[in-house]
Each structure stands twice: as structure tokens, then as C-alpha cells.
PDB file of N, H, CA, C and O in Angstrom:
ATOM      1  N   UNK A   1     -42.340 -15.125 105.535  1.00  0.00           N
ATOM      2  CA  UNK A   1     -43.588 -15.874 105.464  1.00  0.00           C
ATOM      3  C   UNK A   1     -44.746 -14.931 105.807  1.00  0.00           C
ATOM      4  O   UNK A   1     -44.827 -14.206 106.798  1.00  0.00           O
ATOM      5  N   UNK A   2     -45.390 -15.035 105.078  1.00  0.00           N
ATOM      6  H   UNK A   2     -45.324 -15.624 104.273  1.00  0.00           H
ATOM      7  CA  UNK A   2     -46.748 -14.253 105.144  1.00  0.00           C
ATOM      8  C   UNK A   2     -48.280 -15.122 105.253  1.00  0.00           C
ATOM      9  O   UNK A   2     -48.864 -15.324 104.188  1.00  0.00           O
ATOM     10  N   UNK A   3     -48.722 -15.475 106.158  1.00  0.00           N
ATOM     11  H   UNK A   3     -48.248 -15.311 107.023  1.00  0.00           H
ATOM     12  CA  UNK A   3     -50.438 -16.465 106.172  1.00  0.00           C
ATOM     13  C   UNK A   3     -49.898 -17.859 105.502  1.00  0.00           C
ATOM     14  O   UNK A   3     -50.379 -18.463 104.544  1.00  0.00           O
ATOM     15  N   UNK A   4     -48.625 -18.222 106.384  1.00  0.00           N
ATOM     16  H   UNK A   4     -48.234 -17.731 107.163  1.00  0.00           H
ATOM     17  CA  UNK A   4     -48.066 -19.416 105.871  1.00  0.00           C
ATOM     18  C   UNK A   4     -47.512 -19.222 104.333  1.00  0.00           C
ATOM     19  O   UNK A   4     -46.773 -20.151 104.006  1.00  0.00           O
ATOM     20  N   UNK A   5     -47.641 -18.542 103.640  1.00  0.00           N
ATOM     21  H   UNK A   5     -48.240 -17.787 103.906  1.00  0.00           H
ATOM     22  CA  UNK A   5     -46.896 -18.565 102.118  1.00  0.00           C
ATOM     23  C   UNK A   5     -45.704 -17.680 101.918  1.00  0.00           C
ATOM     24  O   UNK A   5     -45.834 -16.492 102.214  1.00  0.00           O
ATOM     25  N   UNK A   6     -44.495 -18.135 101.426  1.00  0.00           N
ATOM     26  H   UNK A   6     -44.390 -19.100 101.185  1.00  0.00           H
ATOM     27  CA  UNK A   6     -43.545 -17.607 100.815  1.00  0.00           C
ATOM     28  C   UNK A   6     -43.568 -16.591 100.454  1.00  0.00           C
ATOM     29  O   UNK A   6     -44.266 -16.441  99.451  1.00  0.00           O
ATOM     30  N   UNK A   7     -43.027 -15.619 100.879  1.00  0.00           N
ATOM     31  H   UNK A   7     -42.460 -15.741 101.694  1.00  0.00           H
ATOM     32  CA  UNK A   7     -42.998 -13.987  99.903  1.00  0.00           C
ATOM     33  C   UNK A   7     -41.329 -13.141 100.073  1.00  0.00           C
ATOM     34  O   UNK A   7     -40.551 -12.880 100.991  1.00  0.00           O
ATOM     35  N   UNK A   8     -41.409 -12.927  98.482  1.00  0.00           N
ATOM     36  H   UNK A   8     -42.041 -13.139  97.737  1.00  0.00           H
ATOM     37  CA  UNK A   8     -40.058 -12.137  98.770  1.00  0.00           C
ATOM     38  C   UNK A   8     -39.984 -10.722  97.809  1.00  0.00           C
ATOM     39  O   UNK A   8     -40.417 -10.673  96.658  1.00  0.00           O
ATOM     40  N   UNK A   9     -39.523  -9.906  98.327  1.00  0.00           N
ATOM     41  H   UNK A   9     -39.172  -9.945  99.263  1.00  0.00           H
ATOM     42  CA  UNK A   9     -38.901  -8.537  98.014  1.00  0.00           C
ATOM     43  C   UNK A   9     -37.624  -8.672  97.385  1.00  0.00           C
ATOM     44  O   UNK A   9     -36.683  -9.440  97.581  1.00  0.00           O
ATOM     45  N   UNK A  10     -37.865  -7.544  96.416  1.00  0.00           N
ATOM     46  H   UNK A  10     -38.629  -6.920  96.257  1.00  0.00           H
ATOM     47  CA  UNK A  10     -36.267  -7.123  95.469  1.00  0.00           C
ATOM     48  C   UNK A  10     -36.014  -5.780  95.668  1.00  0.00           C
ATOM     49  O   UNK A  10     -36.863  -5.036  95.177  1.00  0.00           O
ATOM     50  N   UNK A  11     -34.987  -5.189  96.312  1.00  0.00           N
ATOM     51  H   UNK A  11     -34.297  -5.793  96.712  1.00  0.00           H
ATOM     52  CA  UNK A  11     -35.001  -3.756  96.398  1.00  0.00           C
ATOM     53  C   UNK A  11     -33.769  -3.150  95.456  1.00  0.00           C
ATOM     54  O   UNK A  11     -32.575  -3.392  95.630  1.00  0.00           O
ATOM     55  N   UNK A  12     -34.309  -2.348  94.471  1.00  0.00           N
ATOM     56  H   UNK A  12     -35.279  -2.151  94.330  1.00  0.00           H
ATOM     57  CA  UNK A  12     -32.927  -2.109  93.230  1.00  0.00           C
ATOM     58  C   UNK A  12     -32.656  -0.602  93.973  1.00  0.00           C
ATOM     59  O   UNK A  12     -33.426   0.293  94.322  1.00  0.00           O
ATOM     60  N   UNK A  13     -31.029  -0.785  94.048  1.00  0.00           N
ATOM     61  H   UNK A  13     -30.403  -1.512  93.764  1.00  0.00           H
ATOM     62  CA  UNK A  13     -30.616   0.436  94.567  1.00  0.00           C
ATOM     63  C   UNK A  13     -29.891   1.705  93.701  1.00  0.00           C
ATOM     64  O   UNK A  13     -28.741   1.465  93.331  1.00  0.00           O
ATOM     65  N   UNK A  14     -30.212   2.464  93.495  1.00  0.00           N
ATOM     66  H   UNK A  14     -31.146   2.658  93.795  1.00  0.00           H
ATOM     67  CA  UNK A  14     -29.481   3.056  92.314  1.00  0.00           C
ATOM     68  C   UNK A  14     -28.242   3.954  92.902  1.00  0.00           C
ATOM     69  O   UNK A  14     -28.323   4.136  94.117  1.00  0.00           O
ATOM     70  N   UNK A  15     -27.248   4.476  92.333  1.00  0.00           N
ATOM     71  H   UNK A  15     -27.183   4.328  91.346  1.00  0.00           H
ATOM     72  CA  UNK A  15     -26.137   5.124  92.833  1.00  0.00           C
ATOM     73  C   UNK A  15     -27.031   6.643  92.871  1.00  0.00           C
ATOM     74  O   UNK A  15     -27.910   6.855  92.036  1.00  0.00           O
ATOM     75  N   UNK A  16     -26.731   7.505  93.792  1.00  0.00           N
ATOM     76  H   UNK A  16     -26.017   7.332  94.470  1.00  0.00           H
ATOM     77  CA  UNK A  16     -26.860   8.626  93.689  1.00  0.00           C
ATOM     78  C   UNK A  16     -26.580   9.688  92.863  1.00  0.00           C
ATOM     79  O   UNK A  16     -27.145  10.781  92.888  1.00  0.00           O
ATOM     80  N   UNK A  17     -25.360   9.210  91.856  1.00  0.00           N
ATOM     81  H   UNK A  17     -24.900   8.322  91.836  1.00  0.00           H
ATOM     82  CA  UNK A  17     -24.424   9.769  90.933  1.00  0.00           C
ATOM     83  C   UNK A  17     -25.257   9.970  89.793  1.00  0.00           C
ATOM     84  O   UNK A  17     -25.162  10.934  89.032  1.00  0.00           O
ATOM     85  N   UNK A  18     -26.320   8.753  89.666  1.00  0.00           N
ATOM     86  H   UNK A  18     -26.397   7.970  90.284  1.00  0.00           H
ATOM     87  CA  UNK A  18     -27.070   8.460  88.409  1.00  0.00           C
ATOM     88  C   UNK A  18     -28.335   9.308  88.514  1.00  0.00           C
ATOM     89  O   UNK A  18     -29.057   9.725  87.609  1.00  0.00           O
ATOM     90  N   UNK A  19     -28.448   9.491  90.076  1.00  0.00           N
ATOM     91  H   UNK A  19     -27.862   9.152  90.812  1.00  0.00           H
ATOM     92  CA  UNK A  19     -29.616  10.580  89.723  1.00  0.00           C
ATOM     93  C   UNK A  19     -29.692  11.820  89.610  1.00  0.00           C
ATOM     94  O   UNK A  19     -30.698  12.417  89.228  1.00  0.00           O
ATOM     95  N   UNK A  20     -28.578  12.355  89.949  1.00  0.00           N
ATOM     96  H   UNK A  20     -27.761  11.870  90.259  1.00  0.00           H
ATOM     97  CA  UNK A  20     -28.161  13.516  90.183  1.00  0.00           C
ATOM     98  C   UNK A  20     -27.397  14.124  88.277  1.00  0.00           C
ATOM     99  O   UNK A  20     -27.224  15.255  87.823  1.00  0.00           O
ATOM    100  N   UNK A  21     -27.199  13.055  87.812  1.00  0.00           N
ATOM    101  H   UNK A  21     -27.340  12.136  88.181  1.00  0.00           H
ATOM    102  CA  UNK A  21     -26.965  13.368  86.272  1.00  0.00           C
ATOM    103  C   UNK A  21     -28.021  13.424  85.700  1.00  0.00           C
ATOM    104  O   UNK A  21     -27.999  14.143  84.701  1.00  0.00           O
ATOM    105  N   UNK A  22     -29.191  12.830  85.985  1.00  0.00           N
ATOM    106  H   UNK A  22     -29.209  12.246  86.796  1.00  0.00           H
ATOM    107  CA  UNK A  22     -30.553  12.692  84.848  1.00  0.00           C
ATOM    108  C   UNK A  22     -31.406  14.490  85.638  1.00  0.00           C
ATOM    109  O   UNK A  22     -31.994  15.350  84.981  1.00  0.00           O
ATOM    110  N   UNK A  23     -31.202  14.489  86.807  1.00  0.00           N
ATOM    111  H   UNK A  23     -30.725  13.790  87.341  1.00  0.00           H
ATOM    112  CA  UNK A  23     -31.619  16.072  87.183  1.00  0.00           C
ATOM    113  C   UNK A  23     -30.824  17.409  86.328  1.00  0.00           C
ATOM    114  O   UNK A  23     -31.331  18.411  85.824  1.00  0.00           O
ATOM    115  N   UNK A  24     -29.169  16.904  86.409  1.00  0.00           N
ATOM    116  H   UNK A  24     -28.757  16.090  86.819  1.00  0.00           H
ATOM    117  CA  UNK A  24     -29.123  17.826  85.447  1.00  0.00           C
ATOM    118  C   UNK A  24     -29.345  17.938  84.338  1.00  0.00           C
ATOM    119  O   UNK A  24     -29.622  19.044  83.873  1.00  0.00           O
ATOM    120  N   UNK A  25     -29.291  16.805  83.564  1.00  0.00           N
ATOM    121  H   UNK A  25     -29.066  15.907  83.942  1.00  0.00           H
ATOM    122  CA  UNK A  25     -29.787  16.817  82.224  1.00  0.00           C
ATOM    123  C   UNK A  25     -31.285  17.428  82.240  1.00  0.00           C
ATOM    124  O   UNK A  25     -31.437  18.018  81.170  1.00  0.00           O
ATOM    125  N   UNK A  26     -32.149  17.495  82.828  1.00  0.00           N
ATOM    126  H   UNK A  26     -32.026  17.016  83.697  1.00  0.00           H
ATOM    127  CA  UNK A  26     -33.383  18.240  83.088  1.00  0.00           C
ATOM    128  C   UNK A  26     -32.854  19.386  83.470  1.00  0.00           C
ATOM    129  O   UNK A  26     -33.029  20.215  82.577  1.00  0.00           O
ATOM    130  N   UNK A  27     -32.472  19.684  84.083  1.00  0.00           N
ATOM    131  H   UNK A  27     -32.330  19.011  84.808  1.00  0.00           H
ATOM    132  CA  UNK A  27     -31.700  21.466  84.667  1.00  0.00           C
ATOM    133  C   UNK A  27     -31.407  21.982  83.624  1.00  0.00           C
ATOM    134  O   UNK A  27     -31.807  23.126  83.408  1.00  0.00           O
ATOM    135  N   UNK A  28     -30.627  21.298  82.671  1.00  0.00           N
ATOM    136  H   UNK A  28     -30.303  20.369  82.847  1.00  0.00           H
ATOM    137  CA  UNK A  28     -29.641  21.777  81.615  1.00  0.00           C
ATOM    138  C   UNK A  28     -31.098  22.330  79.825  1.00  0.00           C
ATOM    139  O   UNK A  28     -31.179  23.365  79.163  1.00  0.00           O
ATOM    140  N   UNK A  29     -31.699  21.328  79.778  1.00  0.00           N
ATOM    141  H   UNK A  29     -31.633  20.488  80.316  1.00  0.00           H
ATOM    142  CA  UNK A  29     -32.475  21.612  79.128  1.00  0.00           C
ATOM    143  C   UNK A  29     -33.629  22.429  79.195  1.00  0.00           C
ATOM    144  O   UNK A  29     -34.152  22.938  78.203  1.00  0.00           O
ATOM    145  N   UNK A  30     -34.148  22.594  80.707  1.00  0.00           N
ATOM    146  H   UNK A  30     -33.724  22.180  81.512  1.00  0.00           H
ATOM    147  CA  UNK A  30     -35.099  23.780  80.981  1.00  0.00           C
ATOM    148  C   UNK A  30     -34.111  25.455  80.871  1.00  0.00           C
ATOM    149  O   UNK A  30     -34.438  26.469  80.255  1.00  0.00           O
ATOM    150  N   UNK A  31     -33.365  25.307  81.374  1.00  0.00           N
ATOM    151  H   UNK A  31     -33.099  24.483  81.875  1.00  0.00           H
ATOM    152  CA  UNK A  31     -32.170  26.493  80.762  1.00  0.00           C
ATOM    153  C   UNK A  31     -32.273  26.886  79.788  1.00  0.00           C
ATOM    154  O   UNK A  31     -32.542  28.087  79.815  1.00  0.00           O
ATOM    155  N   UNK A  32     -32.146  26.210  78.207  1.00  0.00           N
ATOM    156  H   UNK A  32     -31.927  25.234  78.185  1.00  0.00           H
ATOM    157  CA  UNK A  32     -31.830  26.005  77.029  1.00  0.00           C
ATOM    158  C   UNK A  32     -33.261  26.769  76.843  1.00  0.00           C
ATOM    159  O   UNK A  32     -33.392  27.931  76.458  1.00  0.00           O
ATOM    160  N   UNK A  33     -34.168  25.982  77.155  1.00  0.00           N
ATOM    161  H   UNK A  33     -34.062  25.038  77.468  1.00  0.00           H
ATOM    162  CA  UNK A  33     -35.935  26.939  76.585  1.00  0.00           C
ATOM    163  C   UNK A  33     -36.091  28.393  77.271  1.00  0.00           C
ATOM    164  O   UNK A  33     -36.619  29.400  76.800  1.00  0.00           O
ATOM    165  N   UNK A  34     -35.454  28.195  78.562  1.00  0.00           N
ATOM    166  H   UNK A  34     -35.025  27.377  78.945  1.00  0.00           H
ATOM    167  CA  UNK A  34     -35.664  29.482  79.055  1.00  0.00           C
ATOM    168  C   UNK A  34     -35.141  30.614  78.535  1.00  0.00           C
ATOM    169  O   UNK A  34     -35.713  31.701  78.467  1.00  0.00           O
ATOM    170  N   UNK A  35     -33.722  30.271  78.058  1.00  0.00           N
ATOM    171  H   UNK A  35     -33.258  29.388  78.113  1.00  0.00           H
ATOM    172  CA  UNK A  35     -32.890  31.509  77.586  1.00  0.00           C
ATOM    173  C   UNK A  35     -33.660  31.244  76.155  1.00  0.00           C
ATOM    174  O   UNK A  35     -34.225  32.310  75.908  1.00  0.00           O
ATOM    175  N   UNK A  36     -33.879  30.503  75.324  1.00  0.00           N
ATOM    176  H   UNK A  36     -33.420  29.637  75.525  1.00  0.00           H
ATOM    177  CA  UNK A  36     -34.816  30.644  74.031  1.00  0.00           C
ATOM    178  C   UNK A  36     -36.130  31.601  74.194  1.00  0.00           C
ATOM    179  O   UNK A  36     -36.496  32.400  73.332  1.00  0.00           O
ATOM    180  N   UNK A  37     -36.667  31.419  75.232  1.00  0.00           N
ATOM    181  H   UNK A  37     -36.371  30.769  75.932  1.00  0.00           H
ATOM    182  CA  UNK A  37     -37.876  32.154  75.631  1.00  0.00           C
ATOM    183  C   UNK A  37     -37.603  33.611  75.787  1.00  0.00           C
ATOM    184  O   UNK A  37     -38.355  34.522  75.442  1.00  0.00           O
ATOM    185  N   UNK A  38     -36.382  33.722  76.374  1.00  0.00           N
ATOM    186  H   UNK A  38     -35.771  32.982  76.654  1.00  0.00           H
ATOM    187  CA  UNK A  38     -35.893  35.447  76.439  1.00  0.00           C
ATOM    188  C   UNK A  38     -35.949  36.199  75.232  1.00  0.00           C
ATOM    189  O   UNK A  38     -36.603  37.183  74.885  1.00  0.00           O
ATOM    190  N   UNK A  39     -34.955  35.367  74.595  1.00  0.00           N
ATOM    191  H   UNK A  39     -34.423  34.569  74.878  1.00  0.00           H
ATOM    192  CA  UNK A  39     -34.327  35.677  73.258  1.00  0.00           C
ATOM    193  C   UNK A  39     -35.684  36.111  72.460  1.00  0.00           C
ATOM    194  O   UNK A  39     -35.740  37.237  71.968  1.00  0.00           O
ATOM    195  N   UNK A  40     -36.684  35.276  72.349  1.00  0.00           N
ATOM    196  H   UNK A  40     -36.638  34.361  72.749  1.00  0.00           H
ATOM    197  CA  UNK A  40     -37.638  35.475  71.705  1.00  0.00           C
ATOM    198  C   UNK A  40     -38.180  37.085  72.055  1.00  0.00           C
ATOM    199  O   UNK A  40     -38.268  38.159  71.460  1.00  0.00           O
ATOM    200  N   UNK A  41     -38.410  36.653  73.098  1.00  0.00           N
ATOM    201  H   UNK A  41     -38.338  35.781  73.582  1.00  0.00           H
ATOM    202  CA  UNK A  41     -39.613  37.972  73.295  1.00  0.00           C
ATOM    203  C   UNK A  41     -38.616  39.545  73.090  1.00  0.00           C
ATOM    204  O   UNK A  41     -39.104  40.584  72.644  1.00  0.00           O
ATOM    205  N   UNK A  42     -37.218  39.395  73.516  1.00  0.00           N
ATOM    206  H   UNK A  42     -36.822  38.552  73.879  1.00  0.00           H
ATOM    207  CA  UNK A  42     -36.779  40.329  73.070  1.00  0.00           C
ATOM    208  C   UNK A  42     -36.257  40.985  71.635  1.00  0.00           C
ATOM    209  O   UNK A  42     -35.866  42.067  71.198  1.00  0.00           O
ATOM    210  N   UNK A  43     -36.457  39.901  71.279  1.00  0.00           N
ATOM    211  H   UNK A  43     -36.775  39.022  71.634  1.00  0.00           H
ATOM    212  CA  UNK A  43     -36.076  40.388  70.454  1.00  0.00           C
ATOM    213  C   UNK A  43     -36.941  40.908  68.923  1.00  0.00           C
ATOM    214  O   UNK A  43     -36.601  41.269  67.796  1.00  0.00           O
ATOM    215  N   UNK A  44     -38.594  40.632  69.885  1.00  0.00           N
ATOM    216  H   UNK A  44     -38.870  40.339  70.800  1.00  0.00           H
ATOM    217  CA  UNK A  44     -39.901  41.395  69.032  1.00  0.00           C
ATOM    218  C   UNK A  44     -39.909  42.727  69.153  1.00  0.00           C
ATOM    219  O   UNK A  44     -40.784  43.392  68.598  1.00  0.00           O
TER     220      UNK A  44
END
């Protein structure tokens, strides 16, 4: 109760597993440009 009125909270919990896969999928793809980025310049 809040100034006499009803109030409620939803707290969504996510597994840790799930975030730690969407980081690598970001890990994994900054990799991919980086070694593209090498490749490039060396190979001017």
C-alpha cells in the first residue's frame, strides 16, 4: 500500500546462463570483424 492505494511490482528473473550466451554471441562476433580488420589491412 502506498498513500492508501494498491501497488504492485513484477520482478522477471532471468537465468544467468542466458546472459552469459547473448555476451558471447557479442564476443564471438566482435572477433569475426576484428580478425576481418587484420586481414584487411594486411593484406594491402
Amino acid at each position: 500500500m502506498l498513500n492508501g492505494d494498491p501497488h504492485y511490482s513484477l520482478f522477471i528473473i532471468t537465468p544467468i546462463s542466458n546472459i552469459y550466451s547473448k555476451i558471447n554471441e557479442i564476443i564471438l562476433t566482435e572477433r569475426l570483424e576484428m580478425f576481418s580488420l587484420i586481414a584487411g589491412i594486411l593484406r594491402q
